[in-house]
N, C-alpha and C positions, 0 to 999 in steps of 0.2 A: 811580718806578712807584707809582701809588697802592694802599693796599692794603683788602682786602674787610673793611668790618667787618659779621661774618658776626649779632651782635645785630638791626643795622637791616635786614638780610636778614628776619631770621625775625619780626618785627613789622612789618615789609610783607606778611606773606603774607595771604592775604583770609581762609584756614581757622583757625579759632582749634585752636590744636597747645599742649598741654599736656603736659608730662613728670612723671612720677608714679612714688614707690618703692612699695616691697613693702607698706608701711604704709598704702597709699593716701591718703599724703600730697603738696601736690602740691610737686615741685622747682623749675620753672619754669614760667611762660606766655607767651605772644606778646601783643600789643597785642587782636589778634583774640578772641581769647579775654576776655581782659575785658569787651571789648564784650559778646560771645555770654551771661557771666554776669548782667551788670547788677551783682554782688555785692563790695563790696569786698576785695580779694584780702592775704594775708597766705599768709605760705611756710612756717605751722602747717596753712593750711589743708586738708580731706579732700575729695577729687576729687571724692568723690558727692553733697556737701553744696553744695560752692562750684558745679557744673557745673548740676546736677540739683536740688537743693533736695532730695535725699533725707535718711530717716533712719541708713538703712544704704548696704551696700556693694551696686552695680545687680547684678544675679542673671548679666548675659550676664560680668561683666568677666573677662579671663583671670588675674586676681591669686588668684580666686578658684578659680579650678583650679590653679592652685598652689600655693594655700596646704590646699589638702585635701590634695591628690596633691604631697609633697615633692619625691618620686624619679623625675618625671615628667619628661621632656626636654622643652627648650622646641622640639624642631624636632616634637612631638608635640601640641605646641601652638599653634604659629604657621607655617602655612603658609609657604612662598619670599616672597610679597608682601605678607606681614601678615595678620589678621586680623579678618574682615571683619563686622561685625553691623550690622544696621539695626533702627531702634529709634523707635518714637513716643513722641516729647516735648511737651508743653502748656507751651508759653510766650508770655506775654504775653498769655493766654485763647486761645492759638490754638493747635491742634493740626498738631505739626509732622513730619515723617519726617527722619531723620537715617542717614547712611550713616557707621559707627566705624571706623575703622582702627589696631589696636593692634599699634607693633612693637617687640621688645624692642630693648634700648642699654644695653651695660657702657660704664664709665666708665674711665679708666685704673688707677683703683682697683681693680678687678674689679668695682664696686658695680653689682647690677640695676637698672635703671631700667626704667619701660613709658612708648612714646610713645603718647598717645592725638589723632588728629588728627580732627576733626568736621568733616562736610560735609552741607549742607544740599541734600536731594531732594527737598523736599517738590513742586514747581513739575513737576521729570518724574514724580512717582510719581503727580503729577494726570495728565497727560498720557496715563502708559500707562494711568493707569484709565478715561479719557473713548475712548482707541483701543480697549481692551476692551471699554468698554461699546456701544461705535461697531459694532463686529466683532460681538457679539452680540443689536444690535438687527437689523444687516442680516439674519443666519441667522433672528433670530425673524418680521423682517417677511415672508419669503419663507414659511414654511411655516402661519403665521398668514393672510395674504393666501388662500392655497390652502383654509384652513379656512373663511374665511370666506364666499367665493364659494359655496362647496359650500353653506353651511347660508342662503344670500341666494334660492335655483332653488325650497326646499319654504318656507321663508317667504313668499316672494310668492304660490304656491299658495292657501297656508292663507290668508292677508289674502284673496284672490279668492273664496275658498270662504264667508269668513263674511263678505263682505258680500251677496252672493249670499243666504246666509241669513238675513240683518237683512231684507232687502227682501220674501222669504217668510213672515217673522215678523211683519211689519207691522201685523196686527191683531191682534196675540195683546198684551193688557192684563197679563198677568200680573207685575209687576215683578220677580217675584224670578227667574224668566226673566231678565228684560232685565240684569237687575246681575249675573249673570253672565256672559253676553254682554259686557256692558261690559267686565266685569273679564276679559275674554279678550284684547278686544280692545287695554284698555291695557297688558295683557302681552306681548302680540305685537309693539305699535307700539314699545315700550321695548327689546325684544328687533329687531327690526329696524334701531332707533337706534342699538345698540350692534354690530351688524354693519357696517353703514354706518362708524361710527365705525372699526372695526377695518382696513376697507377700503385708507379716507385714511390711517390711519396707515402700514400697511403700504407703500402707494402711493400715496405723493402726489405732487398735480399737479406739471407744471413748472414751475418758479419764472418769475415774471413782473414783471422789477423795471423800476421806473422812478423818475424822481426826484422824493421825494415828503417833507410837510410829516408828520412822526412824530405831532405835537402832535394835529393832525385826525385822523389814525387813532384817535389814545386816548381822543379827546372821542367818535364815533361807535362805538368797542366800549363807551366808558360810558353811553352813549343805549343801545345794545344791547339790554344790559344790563340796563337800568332797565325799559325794557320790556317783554322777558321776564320779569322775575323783580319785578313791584310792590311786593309783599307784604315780600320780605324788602329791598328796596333802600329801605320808607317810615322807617326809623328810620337808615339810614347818611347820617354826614356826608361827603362828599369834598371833597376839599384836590388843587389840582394846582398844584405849583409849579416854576416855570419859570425857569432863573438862566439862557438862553442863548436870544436873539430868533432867533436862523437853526437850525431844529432840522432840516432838509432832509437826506436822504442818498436813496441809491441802497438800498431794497426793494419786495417786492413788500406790495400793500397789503391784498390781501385774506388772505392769509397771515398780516401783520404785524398787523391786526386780529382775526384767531382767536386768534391768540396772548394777545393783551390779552385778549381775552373771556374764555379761560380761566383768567389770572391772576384777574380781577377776581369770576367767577363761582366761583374756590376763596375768595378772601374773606369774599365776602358769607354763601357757606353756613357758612364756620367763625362769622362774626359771630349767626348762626342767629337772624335775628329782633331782638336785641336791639338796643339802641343801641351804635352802633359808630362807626367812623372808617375811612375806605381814603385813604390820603396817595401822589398819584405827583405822585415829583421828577424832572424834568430837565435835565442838567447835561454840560457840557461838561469830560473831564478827560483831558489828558495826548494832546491829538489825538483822542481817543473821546467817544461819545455815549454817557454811565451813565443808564440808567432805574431808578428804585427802585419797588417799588408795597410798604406798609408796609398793614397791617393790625392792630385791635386784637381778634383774634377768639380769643384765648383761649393760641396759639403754637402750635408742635412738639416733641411729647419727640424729646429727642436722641439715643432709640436706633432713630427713623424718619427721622427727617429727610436721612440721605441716602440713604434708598430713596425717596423721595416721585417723583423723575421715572422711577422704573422704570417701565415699562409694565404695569397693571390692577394695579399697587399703589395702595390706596386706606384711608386712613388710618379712615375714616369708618364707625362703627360699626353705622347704620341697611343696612349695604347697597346704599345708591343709587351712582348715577356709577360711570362704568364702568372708573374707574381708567386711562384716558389721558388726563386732559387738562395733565397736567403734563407727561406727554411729548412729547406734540403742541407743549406752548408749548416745550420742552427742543429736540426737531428741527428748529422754527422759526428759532430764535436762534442754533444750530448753521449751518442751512444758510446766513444771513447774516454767516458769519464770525464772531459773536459767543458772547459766554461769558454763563450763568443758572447764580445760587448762591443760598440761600436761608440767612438764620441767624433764629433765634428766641430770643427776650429781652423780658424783663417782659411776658410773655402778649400777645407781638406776632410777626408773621413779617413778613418783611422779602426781599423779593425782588429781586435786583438783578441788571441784565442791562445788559452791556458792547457795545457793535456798534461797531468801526472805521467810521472816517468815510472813509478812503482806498478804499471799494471798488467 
């Protein structure tokens, strides 16, 4: 009968499981755990230093309620199933969720030991927050839609009413008449745009996919583009570059061109005139179509950057933009099965958006 050697057991396991005394020194690790350190391991070493890269001891560990509280029973401190904390980690420049589970372990010596076993959530702790945030656009779009209708019945009024009054005013020379006039009526048309706006977002069309060429979408949101906006599009260079000749899949187009418009038109305004750059890549990876659209317009502080697709969050200090259109391109990419993450580095953002090809 062969027998268990219970070593190769515990360095098979995927979760890096490290055993730890009272010294917060560590006793032993599993193969996993090396990996998870990168650090080279010595059985001097202190858990919070080799694990964590800290100076001290982490603030949740229970070594530390025991080392305050002597007289304290461990079943006062360790739940039936352990002891459970989750914790944000920055590794490898990326910010991670971790799930801790610490159980005590006497030795036949009597000697305490703490097991500390790490499990990486970060991947469902995205999930539940994309299903949250999922759950509380649908409530916002439902009572948002209901506001916006209501204020679209005296808006179109009022437009009726003052053009009715231009046509009245017609001979009256007085300009400074008229530039107020004007300035009414570009505040009503800009207010109308952003009802409108509100409208689509809340309720938008039915999706209408067929199978289509991605590449021609991005060229005609960037003609769009260019022709809306002359002024600020005369100093941007674009780069479009293409590593995969069959870019084809199943969306819809008119959609999947609003989407671009609005990536390419938060670009340009962050670029704000100056000389710039907007770079979209195309690329096949892992069975998916990755789009990137990179920009060098200045970046995103990193205590905005993941509210930017909330809905009428709008980073932009003048006021303008109605603060959807990052969501709009966010529900787009959603309803095609696809995932939009944005990271900022050397006064660039960087937008990158995943769509299965299987759908």
């Amino acid at each position: 009968m062969n027998t268990v050697n219970f070593s190769e057991i515990y360095n098979a396991l995927p979760e890096p499981i490290i055993v730890i005394d009272k010294t917060y020194r560590i006793y032993t690790i599993n193969q996993a755990t090396q990996n998870f350190s990168k650090n080279n391991f010595q059985n001097s070493n202190l858990c919070y230093k080799f694990l964590y890269n800290r100076e001290g001891s982490c603030p949740y560990c229970p070594l530390q309620t025991l080392s305050k509280n002597p007289t304290l029973s461990l079943e006062n401190i360790f739940p039936k199933n352990g002891l459970e904390v989750i914790i944000l980690h920055k590794r490898e420049e990326q910010n991670e969720t971790f799930l801790l589970n610490f159980l005590p372990l006497f030795t036949e010596e009597k000697k305490f030991l703490l097991i500390e076993i790490i499990k990486n959530i970060t991947k469902q702790k995205e999930k539940e927050n994309e299903d949250l945030r999922i759950r509380n656009l649908a409530s916002l779009g439902v009572m948002v839609s209901g506001v916006a209708h209501e204020l679209n019945n005296p808006l179109t009024g009022i437009n009726l009413t003052l053009q009715n009054l231009k046509k009245e005013l017609a001979t009256i020379q007085n300009p400074k008449i008229w530039e107020k006039i004007n300035s009414i009526e570009n505040d009503l048309n800009r207010t109308s745009y952003i009802v409108t706006e509100i409208i689509n977002f809340a309720k938008p069309k039915k999706t209408n996919k067929s199978f289509c060429d991605i590449r021609e979408t991005i060229d005609r949101a960037k003609e769009s583009i260019e022709k809306a906006y002359p002024k600020l599009c005369e100093s941007i260079e674009w780069e479009i570059i293409q590593e995969t000749e069959n870019t084809n899949f199943y969306f819809d187009q008119m959609k999947m061109e609003r989407l671009f418009i609005n990536l390419f038109r938060n670009s340009i305004q962050a670029i704000d005139y100056k000389k710039g750059k907007i770079i979209i890549e195309i690329k096949k990876k892992k069975g998916k179509l990755q789009i990137t659209v990179e920009d060098n317009g200045g970046g995103i502080e990193p205590e905005i950057i993941e509210k930017i697709f909330d809905p009428f969050f709008s980073g932009r200090s003048d006021g303008e933009g109605t603060g959807l259109g990052l969501s709009i391109a966010h529900s787009v990419v959603v309803e095609h099965g696809g995932k939009i993450s944005a990271k900022s580095y050397n006064d660039k953002t960087k937008f990158i958006i995943v769509f299965p090809l299987d759908n």
